[in-house]
N, C-alpha and C positions, 0 to 999 in steps of 0.2 A: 504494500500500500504506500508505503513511505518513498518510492521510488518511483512508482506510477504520480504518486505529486512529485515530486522532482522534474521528472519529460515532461509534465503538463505546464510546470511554471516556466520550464526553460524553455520550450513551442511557442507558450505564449507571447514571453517577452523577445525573440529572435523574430515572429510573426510581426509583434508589433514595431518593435526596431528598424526592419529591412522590407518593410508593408510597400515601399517603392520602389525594391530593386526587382529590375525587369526577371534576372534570373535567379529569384529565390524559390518562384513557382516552380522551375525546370525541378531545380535543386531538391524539392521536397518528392517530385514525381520520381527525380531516381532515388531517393533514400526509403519511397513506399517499393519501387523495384526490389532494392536491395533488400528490404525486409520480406519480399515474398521470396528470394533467392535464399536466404537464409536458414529457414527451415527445410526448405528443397534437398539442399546441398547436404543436411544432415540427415534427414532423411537417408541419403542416398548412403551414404557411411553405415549407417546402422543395414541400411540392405547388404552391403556387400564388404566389411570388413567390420563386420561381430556377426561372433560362431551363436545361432540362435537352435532351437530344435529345428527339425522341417515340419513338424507339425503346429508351429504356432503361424497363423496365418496372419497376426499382426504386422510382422516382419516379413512375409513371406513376397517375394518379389512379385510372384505372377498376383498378386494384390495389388501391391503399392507404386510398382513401378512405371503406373499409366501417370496416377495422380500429382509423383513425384518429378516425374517428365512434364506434364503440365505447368505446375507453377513455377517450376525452374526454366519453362519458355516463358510464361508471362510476364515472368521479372525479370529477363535476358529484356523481353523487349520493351517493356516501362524504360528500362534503363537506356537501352539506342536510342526510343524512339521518344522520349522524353515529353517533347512539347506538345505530343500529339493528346498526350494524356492531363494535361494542363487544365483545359475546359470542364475536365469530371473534379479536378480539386476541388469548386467550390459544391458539388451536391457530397461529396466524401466529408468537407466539413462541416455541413447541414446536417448530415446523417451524426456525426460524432457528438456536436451540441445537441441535438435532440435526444440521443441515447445516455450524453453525461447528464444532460440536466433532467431527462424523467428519472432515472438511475438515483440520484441524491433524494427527490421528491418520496421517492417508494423507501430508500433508508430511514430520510427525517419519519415518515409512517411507521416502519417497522420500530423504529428505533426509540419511541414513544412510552413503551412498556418499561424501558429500562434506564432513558436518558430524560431529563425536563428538558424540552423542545419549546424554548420562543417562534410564536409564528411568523415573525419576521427572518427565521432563518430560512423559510422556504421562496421570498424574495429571488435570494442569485439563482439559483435551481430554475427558478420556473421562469425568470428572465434568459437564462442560458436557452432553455429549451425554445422560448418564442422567439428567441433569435436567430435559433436554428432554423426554426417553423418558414420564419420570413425568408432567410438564404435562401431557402428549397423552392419557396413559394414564387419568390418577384424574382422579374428578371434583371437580376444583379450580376452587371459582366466588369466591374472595374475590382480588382486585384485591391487596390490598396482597402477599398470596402470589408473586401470579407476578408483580407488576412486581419484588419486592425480587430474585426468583429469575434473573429476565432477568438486570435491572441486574448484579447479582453475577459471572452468567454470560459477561456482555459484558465487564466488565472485566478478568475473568480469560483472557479471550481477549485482549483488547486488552495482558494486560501478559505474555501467552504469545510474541507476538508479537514485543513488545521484546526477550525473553529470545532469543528464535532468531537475530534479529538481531546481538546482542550473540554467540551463539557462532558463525553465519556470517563475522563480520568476523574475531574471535578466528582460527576457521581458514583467513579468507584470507590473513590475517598471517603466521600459521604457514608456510604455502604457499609465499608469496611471500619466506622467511628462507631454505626450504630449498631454493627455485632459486637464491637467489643464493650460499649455498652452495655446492650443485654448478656453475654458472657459476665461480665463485673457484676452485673446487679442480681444474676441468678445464685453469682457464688457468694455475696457476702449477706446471705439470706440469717439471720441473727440464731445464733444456738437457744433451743428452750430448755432449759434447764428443768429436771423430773425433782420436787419434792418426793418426802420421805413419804407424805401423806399420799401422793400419789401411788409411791410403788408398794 
C-alpha cells in the first residue's frame, strides 16, 4: 500500500510538472509498453528455465505460451509505435480516476465499522471519480488538461490515503486504551473478605 502511494504521488506530481512537454505523452505510452513487456518476459523464464512437474498446467507451455507471446507483442509494439497509442492515454486515465476514486468511496463504506469517518473525507474520492467521469465523457483533446487533471487527481488520492491511515492508527490507539482499560478494571475488582460469622 505504502508504495502504490509513493507511484501515485510521484505520477502525479511529474504529470503535473511536465503537463507541456510534447513528449511526456510518448514517454508514459512506452513505460505502459514496458510494463506489459514485463511480466511477458517472466513469464517466459518461468516457462522454460524452472524445472516444474509436467502435470501442472499453470506453467505448462502449450497453456501459457499463446498468452505470453501476446503481450510481449503488444508491448514490443506500444513501445515502437508509441504515438500511435497517445490518443487512448486520456480514456486509460479516465478509466484509472474512476476506479481510484469509487475504490476509496467503497473503503470510506466498508471502513465505517471500525474507523470514525468524517463525511467530508468522501469529498476527494468522489471529486477524483467525476473527474474521471468528465475525461471519459467530453471531448477533451489538449494534453496539458488531462495530465494537470490526473496528476491532481493522483495526489489527492495518494494524500486520501495518508489521511485514513492516520485515523486507522488514531483508532487502533483508541482501541487498544480501552482494552486495557477494561483489563485494569476487571483485575482490580476489590477482595471480600469472609467473616468468622460467615464461615
Amino acid at each position: 500500500m505504502v508504495l502504490t502511494n509513493v507511484i501515485m504521488l510521484a505520477l502525479g506530481i511529474v504529470l503535473v510538472v511536465f503537463c507541456d512537454d510534447a513528449r511526456m505523452a510518448e514517454l508514459i505510452a512506452i513505460a505502459l509498453g514496458v510494463l506489459f513487456m514485463a511480466p511477458s518476459l517472466f513469464s517466459l523464464i518461468m516457462l522454460f528455465f524452472v524445472n516444474v512437474s509436467p502435470d501442472d498446467s499453470r506453467y505448462n507451455p502449450r497453456y501459457n505460451l499463446l498468452p505470453v507471446i501476446g503481450g510481449l507483442s503488444f508491448g514490443v509494439v506500444i513501445v515502437l509505435k508509441a504515438a500511435l497509442f497517445v490518443p487512448l492515454l486520456k480514456y486509460l486515465f479516465a478509466v484509472l480516476l474512476i476506479v481510484g476514486g469509487l475504490y476509496y468511496v467503497f473503503y470510506l463504506t466498508f471502513a465505517r465499522g471500525r474507523v470514525i469517518v468524517p463525511s467530508w473525507y468522501y469529498v476527494l474520492p468522489c471529486a477524483v471519480t467525476v473527474s474521471g467521469l468528465v475525461a471519459l465523457v467530453l471531448p477533451i483533446s489538449s494534453q496539458t488538461i488531462v495530465f494537470v487533471t490526473t496528476g491532481i487527481s493522483l495526489m489527492a488520492l495518494a494524500m486520501m490515503s495518508v489521511l485514513l491511515a492516520f485515523a486507522e492508527r488514531a483508532a487502533a490507539k483508541m482501541r487498544a486504551e480501552e482494552a486495557a482499560k477494561a483489563a485494569a478494571s476487571t483485575t482490580d475488582v476489590p477482595a471480600i473478605q469472609v467473616s468468622d460469622d460467615q464461615q
